[in-house]
N, CA and C atoms as an extended XYZ file, in Angstrom:
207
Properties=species:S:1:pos:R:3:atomname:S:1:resname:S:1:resid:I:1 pbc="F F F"
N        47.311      -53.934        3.745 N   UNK     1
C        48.438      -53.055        3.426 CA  UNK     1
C        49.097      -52.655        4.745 C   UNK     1
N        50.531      -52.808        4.929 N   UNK     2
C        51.183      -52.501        6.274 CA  UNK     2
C        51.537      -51.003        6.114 C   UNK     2
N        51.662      -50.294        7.488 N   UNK     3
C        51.994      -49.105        7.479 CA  UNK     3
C        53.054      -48.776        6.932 C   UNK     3
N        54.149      -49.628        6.662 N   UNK     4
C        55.374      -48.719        6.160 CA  UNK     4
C        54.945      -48.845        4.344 C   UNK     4
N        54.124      -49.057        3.816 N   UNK     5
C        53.217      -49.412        2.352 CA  UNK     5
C        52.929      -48.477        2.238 C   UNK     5
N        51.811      -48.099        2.922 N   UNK     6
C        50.796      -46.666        3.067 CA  UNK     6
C        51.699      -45.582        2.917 C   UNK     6
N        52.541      -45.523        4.020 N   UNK     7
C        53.309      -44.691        4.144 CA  UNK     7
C        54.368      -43.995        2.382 C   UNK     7
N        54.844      -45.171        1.868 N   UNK     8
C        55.294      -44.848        0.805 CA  UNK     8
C        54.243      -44.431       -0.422 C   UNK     8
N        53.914      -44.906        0.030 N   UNK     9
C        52.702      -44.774       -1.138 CA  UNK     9
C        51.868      -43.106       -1.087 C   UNK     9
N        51.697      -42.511        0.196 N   UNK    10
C        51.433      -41.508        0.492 CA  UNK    10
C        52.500      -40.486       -0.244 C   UNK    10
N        53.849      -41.113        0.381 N   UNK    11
C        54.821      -40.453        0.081 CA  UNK    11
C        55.012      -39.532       -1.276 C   UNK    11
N        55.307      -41.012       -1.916 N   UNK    12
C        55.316      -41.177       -3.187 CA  UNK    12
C        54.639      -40.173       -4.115 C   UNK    12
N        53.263      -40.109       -3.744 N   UNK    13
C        51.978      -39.696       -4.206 CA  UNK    13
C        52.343      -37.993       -4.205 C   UNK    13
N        52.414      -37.677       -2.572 N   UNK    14
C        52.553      -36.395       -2.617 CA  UNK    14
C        53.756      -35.494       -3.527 C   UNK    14
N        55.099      -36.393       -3.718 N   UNK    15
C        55.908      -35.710       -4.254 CA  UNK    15
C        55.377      -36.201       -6.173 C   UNK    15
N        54.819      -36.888       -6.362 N   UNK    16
C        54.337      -36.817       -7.662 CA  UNK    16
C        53.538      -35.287       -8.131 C   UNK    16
N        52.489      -35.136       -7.040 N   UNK    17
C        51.761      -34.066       -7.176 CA  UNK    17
C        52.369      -32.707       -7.234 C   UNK    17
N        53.262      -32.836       -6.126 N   UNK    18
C        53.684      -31.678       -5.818 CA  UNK    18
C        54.670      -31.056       -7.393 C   UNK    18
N        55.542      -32.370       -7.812 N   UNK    19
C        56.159      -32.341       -9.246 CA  UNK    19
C        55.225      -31.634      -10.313 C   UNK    19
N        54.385      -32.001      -10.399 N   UNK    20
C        53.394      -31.847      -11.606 CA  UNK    20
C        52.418      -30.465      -11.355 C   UNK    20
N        52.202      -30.145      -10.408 N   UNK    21
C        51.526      -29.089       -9.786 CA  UNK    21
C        52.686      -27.954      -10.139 C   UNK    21
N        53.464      -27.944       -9.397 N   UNK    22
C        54.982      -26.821       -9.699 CA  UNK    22
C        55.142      -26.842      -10.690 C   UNK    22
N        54.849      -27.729      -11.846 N   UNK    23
C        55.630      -27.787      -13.263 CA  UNK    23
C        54.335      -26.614      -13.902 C   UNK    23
N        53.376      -26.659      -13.725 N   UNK    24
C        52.205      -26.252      -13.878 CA  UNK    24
C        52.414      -24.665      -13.799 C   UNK    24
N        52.135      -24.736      -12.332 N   UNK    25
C        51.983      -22.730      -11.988 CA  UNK    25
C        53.212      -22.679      -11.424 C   UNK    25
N        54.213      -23.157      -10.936 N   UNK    26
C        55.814      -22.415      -10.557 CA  UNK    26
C        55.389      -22.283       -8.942 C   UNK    26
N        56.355      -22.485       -8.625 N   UNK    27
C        56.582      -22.150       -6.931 CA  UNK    27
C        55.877      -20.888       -6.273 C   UNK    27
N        55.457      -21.266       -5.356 N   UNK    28
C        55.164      -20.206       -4.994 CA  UNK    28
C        55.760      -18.870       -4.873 C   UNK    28
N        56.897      -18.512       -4.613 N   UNK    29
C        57.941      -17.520       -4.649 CA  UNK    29
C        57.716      -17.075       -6.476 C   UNK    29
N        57.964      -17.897       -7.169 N   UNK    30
C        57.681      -17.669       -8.844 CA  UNK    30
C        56.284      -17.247       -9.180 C   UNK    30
N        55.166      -17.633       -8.191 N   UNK    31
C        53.763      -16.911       -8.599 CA  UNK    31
C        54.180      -15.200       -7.886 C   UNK    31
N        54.300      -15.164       -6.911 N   UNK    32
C        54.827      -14.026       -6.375 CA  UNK    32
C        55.211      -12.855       -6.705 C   UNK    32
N        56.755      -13.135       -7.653 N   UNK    33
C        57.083      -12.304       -8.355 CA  UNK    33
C        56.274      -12.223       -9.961 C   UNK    33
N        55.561      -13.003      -10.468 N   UNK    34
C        54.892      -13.411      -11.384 CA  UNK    34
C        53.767      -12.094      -11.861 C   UNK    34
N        53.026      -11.716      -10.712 N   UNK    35
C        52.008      -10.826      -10.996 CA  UNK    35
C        52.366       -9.983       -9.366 C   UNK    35
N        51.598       -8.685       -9.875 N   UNK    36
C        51.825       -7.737       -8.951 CA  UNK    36
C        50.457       -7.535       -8.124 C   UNK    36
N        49.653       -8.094       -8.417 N   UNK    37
C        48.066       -7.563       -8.377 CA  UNK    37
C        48.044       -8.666       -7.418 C   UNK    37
N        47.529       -8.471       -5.875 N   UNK    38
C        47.656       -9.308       -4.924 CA  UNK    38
C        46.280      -10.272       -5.057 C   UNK    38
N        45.303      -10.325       -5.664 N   UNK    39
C        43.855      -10.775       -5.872 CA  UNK    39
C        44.703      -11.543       -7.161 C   UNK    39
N        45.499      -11.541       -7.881 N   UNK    40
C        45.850      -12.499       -9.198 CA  UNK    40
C        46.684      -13.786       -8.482 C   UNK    40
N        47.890      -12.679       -7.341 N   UNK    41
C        48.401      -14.024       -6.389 CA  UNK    41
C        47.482      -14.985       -5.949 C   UNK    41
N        46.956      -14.290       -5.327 N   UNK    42
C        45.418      -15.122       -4.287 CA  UNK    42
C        44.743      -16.292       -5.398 C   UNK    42
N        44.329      -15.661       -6.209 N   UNK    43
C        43.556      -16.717       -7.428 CA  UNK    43
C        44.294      -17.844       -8.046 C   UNK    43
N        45.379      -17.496       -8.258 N   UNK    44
C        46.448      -18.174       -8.694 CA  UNK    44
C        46.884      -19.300       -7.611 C   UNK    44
N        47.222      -19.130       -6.455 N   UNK    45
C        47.657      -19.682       -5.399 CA  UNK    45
C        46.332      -20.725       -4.988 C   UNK    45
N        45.074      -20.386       -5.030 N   UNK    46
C        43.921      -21.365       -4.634 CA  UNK    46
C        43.657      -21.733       -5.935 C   UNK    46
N        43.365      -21.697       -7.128 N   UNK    47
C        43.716      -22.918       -8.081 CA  UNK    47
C        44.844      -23.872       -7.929 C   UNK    47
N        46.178      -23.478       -7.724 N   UNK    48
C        47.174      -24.136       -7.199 CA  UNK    48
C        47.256      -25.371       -6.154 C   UNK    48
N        46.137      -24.909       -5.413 N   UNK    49
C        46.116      -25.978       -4.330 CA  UNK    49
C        44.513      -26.542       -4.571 C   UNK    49
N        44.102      -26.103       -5.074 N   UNK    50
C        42.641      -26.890       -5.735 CA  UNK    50
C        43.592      -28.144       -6.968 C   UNK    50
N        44.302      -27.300       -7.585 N   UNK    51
C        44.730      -28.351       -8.217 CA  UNK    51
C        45.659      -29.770       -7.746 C   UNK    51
N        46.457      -29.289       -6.618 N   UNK    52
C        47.253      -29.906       -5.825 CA  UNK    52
C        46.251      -31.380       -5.350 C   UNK    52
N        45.221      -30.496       -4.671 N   UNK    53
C        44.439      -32.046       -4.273 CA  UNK    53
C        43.532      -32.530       -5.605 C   UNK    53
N        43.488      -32.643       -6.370 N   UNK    54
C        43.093      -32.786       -7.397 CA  UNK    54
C        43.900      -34.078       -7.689 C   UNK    54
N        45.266      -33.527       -7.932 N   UNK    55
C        46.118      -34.214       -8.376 CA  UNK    55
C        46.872      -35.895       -7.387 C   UNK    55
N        46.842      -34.984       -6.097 N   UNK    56
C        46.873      -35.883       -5.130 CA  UNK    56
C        46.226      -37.335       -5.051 C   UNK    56
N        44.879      -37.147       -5.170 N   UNK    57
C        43.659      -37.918       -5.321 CA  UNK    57
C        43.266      -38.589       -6.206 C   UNK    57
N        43.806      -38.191       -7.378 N   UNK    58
C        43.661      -39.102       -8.450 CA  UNK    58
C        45.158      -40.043       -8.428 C   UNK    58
N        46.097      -39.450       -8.376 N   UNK    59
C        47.400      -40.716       -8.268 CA  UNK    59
C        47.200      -41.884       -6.861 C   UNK    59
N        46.390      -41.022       -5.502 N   UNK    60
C        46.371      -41.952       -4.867 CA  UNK    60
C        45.321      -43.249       -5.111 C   UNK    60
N        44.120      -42.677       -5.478 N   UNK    61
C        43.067      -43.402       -6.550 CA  UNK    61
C        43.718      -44.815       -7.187 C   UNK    61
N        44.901      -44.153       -8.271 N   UNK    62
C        45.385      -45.310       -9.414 CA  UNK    62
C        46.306      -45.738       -8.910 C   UNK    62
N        47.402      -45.845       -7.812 N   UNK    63
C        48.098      -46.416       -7.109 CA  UNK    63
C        47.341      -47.643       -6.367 C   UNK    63
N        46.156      -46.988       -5.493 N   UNK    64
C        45.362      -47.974       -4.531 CA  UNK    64
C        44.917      -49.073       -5.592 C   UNK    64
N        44.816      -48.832       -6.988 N   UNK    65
C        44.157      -49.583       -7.736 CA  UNK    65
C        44.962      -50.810       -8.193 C   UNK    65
N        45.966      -50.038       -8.642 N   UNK    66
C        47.160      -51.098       -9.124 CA  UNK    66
C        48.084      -52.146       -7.895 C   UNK    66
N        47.770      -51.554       -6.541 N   UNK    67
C        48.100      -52.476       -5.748 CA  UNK    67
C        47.377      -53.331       -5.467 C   UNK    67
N        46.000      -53.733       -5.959 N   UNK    68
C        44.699      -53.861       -5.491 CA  UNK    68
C        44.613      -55.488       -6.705 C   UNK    68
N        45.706      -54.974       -7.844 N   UNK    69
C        45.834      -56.289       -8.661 CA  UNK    69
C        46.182      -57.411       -8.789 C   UNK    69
């Protein structure tokens, strides 16, 4: 795989996640105003990014796979 491959593919990947993650819990600015209780931000915000690489990792997973065919 050549670097400018990887590269898209990274790309790619991250703005998939990032799509699907935001569609999920809302921007950060939208968790924000969302709850007032700064421990609900906090909880909210690290599921958010627990989920983020979650999500990351599995599209890069089935991408690597399908190029792999």
């Amino acid at each position: 795989m050549a670097g400018d491959e990887l590269r898209e593919l990274i790309a790619s990947s991250i703005h998939l996640a990032d799509g699907v993650v935001n569609d999920h819990f809302g921007r950060v600015e939208d968790i924000r105003n969302r709850f007032e209780d700064r421990e609900e931000v906090e909880y909210t915000m690290e599921m958010k990014i627990r989920s983020y690489e979650t999500v990351l990792k599995e599209l890069m997973r089935w991408k690597l796979g399908k190029m792999g065919e």
